[in-house]
N, C-alpha and C positions, 0 to 999 in steps of 0.2 A: 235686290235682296229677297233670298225666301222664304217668306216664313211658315211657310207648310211644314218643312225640314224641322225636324224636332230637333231644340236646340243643348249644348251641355248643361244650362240650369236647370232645365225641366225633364228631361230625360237618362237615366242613372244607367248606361250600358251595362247586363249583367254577361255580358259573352265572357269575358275575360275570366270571371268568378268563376262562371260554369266548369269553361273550361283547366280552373287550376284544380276546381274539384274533382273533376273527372278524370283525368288525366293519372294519377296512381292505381287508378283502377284497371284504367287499360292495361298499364304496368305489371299489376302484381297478378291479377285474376287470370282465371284460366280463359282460355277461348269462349267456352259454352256460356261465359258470363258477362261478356264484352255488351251485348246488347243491351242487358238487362241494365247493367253500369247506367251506358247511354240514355237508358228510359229513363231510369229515374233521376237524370240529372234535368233530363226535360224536363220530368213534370216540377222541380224546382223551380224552374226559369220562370218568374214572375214580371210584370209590366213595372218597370222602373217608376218609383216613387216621385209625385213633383217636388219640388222648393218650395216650402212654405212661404207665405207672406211674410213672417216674421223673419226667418231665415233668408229671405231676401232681403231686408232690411238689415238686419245683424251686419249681413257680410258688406255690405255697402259702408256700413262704418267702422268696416277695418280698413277701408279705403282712407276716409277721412281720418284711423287715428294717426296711420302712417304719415299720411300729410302733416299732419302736429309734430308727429316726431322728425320730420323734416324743419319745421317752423324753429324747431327745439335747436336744432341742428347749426339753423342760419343763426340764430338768435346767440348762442353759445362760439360762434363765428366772430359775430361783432362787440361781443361784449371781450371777448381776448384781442381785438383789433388786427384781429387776423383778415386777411383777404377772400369775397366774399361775391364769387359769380352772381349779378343781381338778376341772372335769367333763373336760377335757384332758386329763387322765391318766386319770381312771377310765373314759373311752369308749376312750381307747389298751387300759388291760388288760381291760376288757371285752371286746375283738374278740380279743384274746391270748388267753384263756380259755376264748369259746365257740369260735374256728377254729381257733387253734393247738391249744390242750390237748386239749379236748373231743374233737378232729374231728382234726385232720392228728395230733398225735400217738398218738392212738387208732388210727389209720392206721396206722400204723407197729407199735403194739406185740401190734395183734390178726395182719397183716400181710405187714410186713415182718420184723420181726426174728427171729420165730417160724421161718421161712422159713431164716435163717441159721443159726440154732441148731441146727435137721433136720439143717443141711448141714454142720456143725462149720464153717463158714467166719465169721470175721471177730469170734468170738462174744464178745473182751475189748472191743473196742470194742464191740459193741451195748449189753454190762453198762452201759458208761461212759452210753453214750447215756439207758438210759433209766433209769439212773440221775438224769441231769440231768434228765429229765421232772419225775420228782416232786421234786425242788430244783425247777425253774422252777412247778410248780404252786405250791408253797409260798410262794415269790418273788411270786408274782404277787396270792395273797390276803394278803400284807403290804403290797404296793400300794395294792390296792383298800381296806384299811383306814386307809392313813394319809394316803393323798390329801384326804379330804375337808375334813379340817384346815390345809391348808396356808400358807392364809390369816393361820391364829390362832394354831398352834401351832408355836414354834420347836424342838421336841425331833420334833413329828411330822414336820417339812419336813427335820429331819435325817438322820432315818431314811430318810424317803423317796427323797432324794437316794441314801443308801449301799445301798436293797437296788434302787434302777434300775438302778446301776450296776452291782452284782453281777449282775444281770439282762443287764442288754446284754455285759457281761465272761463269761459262760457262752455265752450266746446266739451269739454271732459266730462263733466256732470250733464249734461245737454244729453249724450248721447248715452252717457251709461243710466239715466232715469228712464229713459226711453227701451230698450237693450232691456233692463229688470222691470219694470212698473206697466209701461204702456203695451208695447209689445206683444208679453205674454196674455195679453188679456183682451186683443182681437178676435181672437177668435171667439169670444162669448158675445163679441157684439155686433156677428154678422151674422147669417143665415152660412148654411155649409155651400150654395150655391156661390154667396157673394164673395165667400174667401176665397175659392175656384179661381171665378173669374178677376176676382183681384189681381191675383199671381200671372195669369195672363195679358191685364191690363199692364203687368210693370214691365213685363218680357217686352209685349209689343213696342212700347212705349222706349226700351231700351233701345230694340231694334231700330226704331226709326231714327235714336238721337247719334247712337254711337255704331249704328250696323251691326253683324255677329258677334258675337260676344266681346260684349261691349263691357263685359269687369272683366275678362280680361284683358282686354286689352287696356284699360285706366289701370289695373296691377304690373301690367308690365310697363309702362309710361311712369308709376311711381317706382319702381325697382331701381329703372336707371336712371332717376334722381337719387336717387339714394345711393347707387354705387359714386354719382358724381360728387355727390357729399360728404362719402367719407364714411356712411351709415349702413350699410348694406348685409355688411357680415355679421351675421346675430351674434355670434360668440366673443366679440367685442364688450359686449355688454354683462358677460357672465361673471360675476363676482369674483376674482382672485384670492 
């Protein structure tokens, strides 16, 4: 893996933009103006903006909400006593495990919160927060243990059902306090240097766990779950 290569979260390619802007000019203008066009589309072309620290976090929990809406998915499965692939949940908390837990909330508690704490700022809520970390690690290998039975066991599909929900009932508020509250307000409690290298600390860190683009590849591993579930087409969801 290299990571010299400037990756798609940290590098914003403006070729494409340049070129749509450019591109009617060549069109309409006379000859004698072709170049001039081309200059100043140059001197437009500016060094592609990074991912913010927050913005990397943000999108890492649409990872997880989708996963919820997957949990939603299975849950709303068994309560109709419908039939109910139990690899469907455990590839749901297996992405939960290795990107959430492992990787975005490792994020946060080597990070971010540490960050807050330095600063006496916001530091009841971080307790709470990663507090719910290790509750949702927990949560999440009761999952992975009772899923496989689902089929067969009515005491394990019981359970299952009660600790999703405890799951997605943690989860939802967990990450939208986080998302409005904590979030926006890293960046008053780093140095401009330490938010920099933050955002490269999480890149790297990505790199090594899940190789090149490693959200997207956990958004395409959650899509087709979600085609497999039955969840996939938005406009299922659009009110009639």
């Amino acid at each position: 893996m290299d990571l010299i290569l400037p990756s798609r979260r940290r590098r914003l390619l403006l070729t494409g933009v340049v070129a749509a802007v450019a591109a009617p000019a060549v069109l309409t203008a006379p000859s004698v103006a072709q170049p001039k066009a081309a200059k100043q589309g140059e001197e437009k072309e500016t060094p592609g903006e990074e991912v913010t620290p927050p913005e990397d976090l943000m999108r890492e929990h649409g990872v997880l909400d989708r996963c919820l809406l997957l949990y939603e998915a299975g849950v709303r499965k068994l309560g109709a006593n419908a039939d109910l692939d139990p690899s469907l949940i455990t590839q749901s908390a297996g992405i939960i495990r290795d990107f959430i837990h492992d990787y975005h909330e490792k994020s946060e508690e080597h990070h971010v919160f540490p960050r807050f704490r330095a600063a006496g700022k916001m530091t009841d809520l971080v307790a709470i927060l990663e507090r719910q970390h290790e509750a949702g690690r927990k949560v999440t290998d009761t999952i992975l243990r009772l899923a496989p039975a689902v089929r067969s066991n009515e005491d394990d599909r019981r359970q299952l059902v009660a600790a999703i929900q405890s799951f997605i009932t943690m989860y939802r508020p967990h990450a939208a306090r986080e998302d409005t509250e904590l979030f926006p307000k890293l960046k008053d409690v780093v140095s401009a240097h330490e938010y920099d290298a933050m955002a490269e600390d999480f890149e790297k860190t990505e790199h090594e766990l899940f190789g090149a683009d490693g959200f997207e590849k956990m958004t395409a591993r959650v899509a087709g779950l979600e085609q497999q579930m039955g969840i996939f087409d938005l406009s299922q969801f659009t009110p009639r």
